[in-house]
N, C-alpha and C positions, 0 to 999 in steps of 0.2 A: 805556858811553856810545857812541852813532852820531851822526856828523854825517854830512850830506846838506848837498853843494854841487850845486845845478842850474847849469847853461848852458844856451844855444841861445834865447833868446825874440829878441825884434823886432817890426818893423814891417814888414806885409805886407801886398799891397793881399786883397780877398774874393777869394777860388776859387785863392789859393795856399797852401805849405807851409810847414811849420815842421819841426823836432824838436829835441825837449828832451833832456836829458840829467840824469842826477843820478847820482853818483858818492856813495859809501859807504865811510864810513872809522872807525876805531874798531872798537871790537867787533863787527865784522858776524854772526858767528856766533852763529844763535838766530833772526835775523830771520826769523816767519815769514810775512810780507805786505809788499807794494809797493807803494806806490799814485800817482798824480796826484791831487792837488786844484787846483780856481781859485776865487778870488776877484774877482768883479769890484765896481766901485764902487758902495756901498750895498747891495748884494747879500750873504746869507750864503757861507759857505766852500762849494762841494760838491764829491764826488766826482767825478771825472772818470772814469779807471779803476785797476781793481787787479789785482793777480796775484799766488795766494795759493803757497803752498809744492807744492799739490797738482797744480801748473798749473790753476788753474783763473782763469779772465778775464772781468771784470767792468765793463762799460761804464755808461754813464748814456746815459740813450735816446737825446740830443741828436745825442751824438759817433758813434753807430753806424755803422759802414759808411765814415767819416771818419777818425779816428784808430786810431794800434794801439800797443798798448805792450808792451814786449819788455825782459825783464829773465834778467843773468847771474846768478846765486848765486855764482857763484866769483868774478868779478871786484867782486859788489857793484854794479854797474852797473843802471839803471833808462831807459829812453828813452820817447820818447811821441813817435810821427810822425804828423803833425796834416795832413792833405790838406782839400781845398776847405773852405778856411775859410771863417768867416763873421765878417760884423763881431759878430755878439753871444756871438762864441767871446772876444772882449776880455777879457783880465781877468790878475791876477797868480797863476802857478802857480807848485806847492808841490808841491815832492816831500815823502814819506812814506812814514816803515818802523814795522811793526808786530813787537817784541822781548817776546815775555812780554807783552804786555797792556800794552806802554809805549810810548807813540807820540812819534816824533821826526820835527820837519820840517826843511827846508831854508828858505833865506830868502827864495825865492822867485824867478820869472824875470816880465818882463813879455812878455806876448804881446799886441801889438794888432792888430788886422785895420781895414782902413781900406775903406768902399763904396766 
């Protein structure tokens, strides 16, 4: 089993920062993908970004050039540093590890951005 505890969301006015956090406990060894997801209200879940065992880092077009995610393997650590936000970056994020083909979240963080 992995549990994934996030921190860091809030309230932030447009064109400032955040960063997330998610911390990994339990059997971390094996994990071998990291990811962000959001959810915002009436919206499906999506990808935000990931980062696989091989380094390899995977945005969604939105967050390009905005956000950057950086993860330890040893510590189990996950972050996501969110620059010029926007109000439609709004939404509840969700860390995510990928173990064998088993995907485990966290409970998520709220992020809102206010215009």
């Amino acid at each position: 089993q992995v549990q994934l505890v996030e921190s860091g969301g809030g309230l932030v006015q447009a064109g400032g920062s955040l960063r997330l956090s998610c911390a990994a406990s339990g059997f971390i060894s094996g994990i071998n993908a990291m990811g962000w997801y959001r959810q915002a209200p009436g919206k499906q879940r999506e990808l935000v970004a990931v980062n696989t065992n091989d380094g390899t880092t995977t945005y969604v077009d939105s967050v390009k050039g905005r956000f950057t995610i950086s993860r330890d393997n040893a510590k189990g650590t996950l972050s996501l540093q969110m620059n010029s936000l926007k109000p439609e970056d709004t939404a509840v994020y969700f860390c995510h590890a990928n173990k064998r083909n088993i995907a485990y979240w966290g409970q998520g963080t709220q992020v809102t951005v206010s215009s």
